[in-house]
C-alpha positions in Angstrom: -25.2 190.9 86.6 -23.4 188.0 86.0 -24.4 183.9 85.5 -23.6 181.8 87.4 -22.6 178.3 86.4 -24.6 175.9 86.9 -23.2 173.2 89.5 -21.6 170.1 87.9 -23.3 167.0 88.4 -22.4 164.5 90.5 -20.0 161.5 88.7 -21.9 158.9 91.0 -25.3 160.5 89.8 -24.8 160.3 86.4 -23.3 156.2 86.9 -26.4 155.9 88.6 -28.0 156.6 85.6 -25.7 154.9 83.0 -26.9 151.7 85.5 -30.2 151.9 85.0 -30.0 151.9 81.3 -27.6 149.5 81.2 -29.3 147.1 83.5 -32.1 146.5 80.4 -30.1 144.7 78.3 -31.3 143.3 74.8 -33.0 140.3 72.9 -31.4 140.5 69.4 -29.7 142.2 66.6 -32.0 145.6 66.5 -32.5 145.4 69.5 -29.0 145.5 70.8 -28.4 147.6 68.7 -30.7 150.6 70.2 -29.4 149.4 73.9 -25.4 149.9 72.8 -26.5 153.2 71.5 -27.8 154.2 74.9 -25.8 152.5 76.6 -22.9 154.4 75.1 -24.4 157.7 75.3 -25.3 156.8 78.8 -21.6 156.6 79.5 -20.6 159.7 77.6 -22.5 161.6 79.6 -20.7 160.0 83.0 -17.7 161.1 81.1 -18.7 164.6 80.7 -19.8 164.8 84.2 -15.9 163.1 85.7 -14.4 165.5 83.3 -16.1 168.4 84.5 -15.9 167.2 88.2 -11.6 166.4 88.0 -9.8 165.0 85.0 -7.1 163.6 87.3 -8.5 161.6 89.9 -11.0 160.0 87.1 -8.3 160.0 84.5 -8.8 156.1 84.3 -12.5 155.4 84.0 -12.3 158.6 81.4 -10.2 156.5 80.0 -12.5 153.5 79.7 -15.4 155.5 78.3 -12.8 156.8 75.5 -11.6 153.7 74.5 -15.3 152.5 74.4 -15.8 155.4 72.1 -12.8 154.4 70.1 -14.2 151.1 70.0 -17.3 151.9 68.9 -16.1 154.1 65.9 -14.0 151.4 65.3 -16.9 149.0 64.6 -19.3 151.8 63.5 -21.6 152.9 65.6 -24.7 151.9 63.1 -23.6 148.5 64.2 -23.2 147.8 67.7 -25.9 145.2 68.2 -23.6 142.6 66.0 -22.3 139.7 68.0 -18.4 140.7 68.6 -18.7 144.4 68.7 -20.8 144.7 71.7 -18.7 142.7 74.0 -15.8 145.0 72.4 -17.3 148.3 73.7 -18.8 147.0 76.9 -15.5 145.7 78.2 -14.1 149.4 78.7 -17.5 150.5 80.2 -17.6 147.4 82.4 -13.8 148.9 83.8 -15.5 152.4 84.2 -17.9 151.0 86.9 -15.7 148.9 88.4 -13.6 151.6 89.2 -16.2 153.6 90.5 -16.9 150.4 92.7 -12.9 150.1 94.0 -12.7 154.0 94.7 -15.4 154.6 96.6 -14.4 158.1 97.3 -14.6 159.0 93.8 
């Protein structure tokens, strides 16, 4: 017998997702600092599902996630809810669904 993989999961069905969470935004300090956290992960996992799907034709909003990544470690990520990080690792996230929204065939 031999397993089968398990179908990868739609790009858009995982954004849908990575929406939701990201729709709740935040109050203050702690607070933000949970929703970055989720947010982020939110988007990691739209990553995972692009690179799983095709590296090449979502090689951009990839992109976007990583650099929000980079950001984030950049900053640390035990402090994304401070008052310049957050706009520095939503910006690349904020591409990522853009692009979703200009290629609608993606």
């Amino acid at each position: 017998m031999s397993a089968t993989k398990p179908k990868p999961v739609a790009p858009r069905d995982v954004l849908a997702a990575y929406e939701r969470e990201a729709a709740s935004g935040c109050t203050d300090a702690d607070d933000c600092q949970q929703f970055m956290t989720r947010k982020l992960a939110a988007a990691v996992k739209v990553r995972e599902a692009m690179e799983a799907k095709d590296r090449q034709t979502y090689a951009e909003p990839i992109g976007d996630v990583k650099e929000a990544e980079r950001q984030a470690d950049h900053f640390g990520r035990d402090n994304l809810g401070a008052k310049g990080n957050s706009p520095a690792v939503s910006m690349p996230l904020q591409r990522m669904v853009a692009w979703f929204r200009e290629h609608p065939e993606g």
